[in-house]
ChimeraX commands (.cxc) that place a marker at each C-alpha (Angstrom):
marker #1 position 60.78,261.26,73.03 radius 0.5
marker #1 position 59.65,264.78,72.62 radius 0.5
marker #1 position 57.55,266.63,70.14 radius 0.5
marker #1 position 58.88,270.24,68.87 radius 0.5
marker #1 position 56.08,272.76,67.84 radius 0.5
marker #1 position 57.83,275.64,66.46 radius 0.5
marker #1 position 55.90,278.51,65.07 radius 0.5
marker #1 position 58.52,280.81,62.69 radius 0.5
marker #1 position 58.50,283.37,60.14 radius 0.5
marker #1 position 57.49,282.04,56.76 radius 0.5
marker #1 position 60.70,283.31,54.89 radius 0.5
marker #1 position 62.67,281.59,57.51 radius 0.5
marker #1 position 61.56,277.90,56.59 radius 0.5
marker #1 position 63.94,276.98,54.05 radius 0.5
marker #1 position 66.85,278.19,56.39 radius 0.5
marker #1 position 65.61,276.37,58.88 radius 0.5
marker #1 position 65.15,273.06,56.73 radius 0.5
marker #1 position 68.39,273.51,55.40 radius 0.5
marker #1 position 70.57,273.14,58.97 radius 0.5
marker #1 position 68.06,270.84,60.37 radius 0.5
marker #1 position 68.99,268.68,57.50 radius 0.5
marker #1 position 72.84,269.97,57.93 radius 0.5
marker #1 position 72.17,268.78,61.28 radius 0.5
marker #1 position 70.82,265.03,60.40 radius 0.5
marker #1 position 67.59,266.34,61.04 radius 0.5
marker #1 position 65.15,265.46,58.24 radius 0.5
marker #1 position 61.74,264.52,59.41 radius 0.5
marker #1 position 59.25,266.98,60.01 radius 0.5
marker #1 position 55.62,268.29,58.90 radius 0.5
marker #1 position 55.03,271.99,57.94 radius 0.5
marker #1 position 51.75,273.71,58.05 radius 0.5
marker #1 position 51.11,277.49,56.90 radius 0.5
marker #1 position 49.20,279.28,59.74 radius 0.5
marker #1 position 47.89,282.43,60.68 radius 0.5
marker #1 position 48.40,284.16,64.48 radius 0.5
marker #1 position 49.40,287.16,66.45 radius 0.5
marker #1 position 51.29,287.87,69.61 radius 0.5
marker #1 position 53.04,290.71,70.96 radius 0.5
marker #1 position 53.99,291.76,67.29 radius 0.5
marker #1 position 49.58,292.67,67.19 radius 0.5
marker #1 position 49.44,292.87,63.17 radius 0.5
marker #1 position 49.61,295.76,61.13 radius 0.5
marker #1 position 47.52,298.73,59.59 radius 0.5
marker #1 position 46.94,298.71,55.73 radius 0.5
marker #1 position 45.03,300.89,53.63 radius 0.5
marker #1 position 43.24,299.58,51.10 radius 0.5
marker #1 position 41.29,302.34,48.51 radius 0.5
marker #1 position 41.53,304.91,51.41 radius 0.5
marker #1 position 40.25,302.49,53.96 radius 0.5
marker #1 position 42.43,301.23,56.67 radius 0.5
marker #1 position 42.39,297.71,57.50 radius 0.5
marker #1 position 43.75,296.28,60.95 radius 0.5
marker #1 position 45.35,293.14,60.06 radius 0.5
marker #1 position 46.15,291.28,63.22 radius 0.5
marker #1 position 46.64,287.67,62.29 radius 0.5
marker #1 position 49.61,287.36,60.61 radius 0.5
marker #1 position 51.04,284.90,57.86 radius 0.5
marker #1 position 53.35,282.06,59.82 radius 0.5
marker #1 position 54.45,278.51,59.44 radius 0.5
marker #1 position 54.39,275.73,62.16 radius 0.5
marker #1 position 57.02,273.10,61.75 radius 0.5
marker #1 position 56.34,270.08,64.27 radius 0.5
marker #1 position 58.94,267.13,64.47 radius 0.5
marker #1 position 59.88,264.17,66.96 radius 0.5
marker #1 position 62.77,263.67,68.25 radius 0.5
marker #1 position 64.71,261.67,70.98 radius 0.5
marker #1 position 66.01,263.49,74.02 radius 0.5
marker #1 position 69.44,263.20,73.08 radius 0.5
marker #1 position 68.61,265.17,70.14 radius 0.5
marker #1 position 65.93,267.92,71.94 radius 0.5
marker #1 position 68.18,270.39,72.68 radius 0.5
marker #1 position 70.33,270.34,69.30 radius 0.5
marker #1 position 67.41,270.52,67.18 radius 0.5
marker #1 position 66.08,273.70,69.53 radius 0.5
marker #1 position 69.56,275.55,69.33 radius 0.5
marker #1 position 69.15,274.77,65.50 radius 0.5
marker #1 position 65.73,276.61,65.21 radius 0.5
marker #1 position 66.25,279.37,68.04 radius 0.5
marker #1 position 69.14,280.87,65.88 radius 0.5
marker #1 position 68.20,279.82,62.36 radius 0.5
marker #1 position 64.90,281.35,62.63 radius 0.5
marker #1 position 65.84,284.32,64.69 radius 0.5
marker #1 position 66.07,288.12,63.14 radius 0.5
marker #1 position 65.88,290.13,66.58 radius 0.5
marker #1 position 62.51,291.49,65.60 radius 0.5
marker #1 position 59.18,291.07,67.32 radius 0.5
marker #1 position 57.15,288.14,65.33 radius 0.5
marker #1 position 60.44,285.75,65.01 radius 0.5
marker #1 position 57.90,283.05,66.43 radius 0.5
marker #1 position 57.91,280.90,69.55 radius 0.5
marker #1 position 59.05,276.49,70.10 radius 0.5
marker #1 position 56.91,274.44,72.07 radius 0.5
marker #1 position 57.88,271.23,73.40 radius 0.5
marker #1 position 55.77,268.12,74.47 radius 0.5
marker #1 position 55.93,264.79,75.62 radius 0.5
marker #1 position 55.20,261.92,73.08 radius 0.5
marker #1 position 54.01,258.52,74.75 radius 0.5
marker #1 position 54.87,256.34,71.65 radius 0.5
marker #1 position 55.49,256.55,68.20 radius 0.5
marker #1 position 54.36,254.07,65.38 radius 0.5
marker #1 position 55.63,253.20,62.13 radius 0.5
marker #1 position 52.80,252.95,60.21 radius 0.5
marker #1 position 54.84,250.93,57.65 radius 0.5
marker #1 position 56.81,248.99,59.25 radius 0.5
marker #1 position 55.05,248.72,63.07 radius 0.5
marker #1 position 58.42,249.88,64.51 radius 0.5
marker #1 position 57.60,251.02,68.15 radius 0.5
marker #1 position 59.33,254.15,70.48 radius 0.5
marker #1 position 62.06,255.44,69.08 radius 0.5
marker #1 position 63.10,253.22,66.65 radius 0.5
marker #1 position 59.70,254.51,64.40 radius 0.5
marker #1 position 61.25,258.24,64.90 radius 0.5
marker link #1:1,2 radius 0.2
marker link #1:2,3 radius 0.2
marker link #1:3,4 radius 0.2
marker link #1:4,5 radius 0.2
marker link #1:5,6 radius 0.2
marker link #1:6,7 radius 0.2
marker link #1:7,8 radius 0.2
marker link #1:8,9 radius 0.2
marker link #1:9,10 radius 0.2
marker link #1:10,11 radius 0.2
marker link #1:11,12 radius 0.2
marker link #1:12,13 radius 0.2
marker link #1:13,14 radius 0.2
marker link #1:14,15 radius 0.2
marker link #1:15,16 radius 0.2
marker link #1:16,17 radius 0.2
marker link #1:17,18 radius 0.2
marker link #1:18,19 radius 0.2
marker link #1:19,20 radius 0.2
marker link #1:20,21 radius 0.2
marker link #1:21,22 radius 0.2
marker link #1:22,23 radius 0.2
marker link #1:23,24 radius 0.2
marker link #1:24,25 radius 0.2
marker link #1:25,26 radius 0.2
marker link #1:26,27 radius 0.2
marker link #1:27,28 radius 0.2
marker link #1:28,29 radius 0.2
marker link #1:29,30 radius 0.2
marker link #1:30,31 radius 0.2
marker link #1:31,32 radius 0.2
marker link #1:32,33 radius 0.2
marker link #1:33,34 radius 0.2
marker link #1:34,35 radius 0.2
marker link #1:35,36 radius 0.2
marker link #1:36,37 radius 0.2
marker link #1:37,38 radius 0.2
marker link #1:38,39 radius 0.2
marker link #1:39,40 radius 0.2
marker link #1:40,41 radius 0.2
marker link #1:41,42 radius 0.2
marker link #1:42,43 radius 0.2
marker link #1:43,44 radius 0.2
marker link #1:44,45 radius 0.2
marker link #1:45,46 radius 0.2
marker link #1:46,47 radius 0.2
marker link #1:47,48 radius 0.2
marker link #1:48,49 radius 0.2
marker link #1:49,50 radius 0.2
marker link #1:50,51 radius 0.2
marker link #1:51,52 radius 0.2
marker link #1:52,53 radius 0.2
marker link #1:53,54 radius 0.2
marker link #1:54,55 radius 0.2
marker link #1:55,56 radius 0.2
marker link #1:56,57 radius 0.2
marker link #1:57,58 radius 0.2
marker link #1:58,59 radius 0.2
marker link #1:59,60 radius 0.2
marker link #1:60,61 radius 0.2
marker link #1:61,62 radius 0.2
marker link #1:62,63 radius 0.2
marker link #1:63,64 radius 0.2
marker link #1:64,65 radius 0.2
marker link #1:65,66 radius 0.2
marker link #1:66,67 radius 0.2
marker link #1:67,68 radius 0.2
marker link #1:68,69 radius 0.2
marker link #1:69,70 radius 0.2
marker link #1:70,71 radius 0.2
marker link #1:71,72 radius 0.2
marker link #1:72,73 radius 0.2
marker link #1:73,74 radius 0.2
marker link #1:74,75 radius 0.2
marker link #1:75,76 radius 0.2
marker link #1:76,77 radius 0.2
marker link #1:77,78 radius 0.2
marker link #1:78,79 radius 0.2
marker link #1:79,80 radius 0.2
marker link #1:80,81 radius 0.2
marker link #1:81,82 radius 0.2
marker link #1:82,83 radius 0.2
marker link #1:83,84 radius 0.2
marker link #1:84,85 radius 0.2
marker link #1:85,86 radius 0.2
marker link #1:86,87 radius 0.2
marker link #1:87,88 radius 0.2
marker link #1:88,89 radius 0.2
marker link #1:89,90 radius 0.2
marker link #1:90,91 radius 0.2
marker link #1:91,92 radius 0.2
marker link #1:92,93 radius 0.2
marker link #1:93,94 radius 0.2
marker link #1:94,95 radius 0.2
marker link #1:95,96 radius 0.2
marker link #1:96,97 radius 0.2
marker link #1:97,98 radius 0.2
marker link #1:98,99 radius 0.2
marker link #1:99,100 radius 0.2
marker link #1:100,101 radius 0.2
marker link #1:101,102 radius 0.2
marker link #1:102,103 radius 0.2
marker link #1:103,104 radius 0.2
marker link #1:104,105 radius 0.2
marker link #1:105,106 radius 0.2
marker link #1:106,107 radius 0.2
marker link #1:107,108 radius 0.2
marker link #1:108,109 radius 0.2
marker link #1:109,110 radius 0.2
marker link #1:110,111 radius 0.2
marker link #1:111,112 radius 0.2
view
């Protein structure tokens, strides 16, 4: 089982939740967050003073999967997500050790 981090432009999430769900893909938890990379934020002025802005709206979407399923659901993001501009965001995946439905007790990956 594998965990999928992926960090992604906010106007992309619905996109992205729409062909993960295309996909049979519908668990996952979203979080707004703010961070910076290459893309290094942005200059603003604000009543004649500029402002660096280097953390940048973004939205983490995590989700479990099984292996059979890892490298589906990371085509799905990689090229729903992707505009070709610096800032399109970054996937992490990790190992999970077990899962547990909370409801039911269902172990592995029959609680995914």
């Amino acid at each position: 089982m594998k965990k999928i981090e992926a960090i992604i432009r906010p106007e992309k999430l619905d996109d992205v939740k729409e062909t993960l769900n295309d996909h049979g893909i519908v668990g996952m938890t979203v979080t707004q967050v703010m961070g910076c990379g290459r893309q290094k934020g942005r200059k603003e002025v604000y009543r004649g003073v500029e402002l660096n802005i280097n953390l940048l709206p973004k939205v983490k979407i995590e989700i479990a999967v099984n292996d059979t399923d890892l490298d589906k659901v990371i085509d799905v993001i990689s090229k729903t997500a992707r505009t070709g501009q610096i800032g399109d965001g970054k996937i992490f995946v990790y190992n999970i050790e077990d899962v547990i439905r909370i409801r039911t007790g269902d172990t592995g990956e029959n609680a995914i």
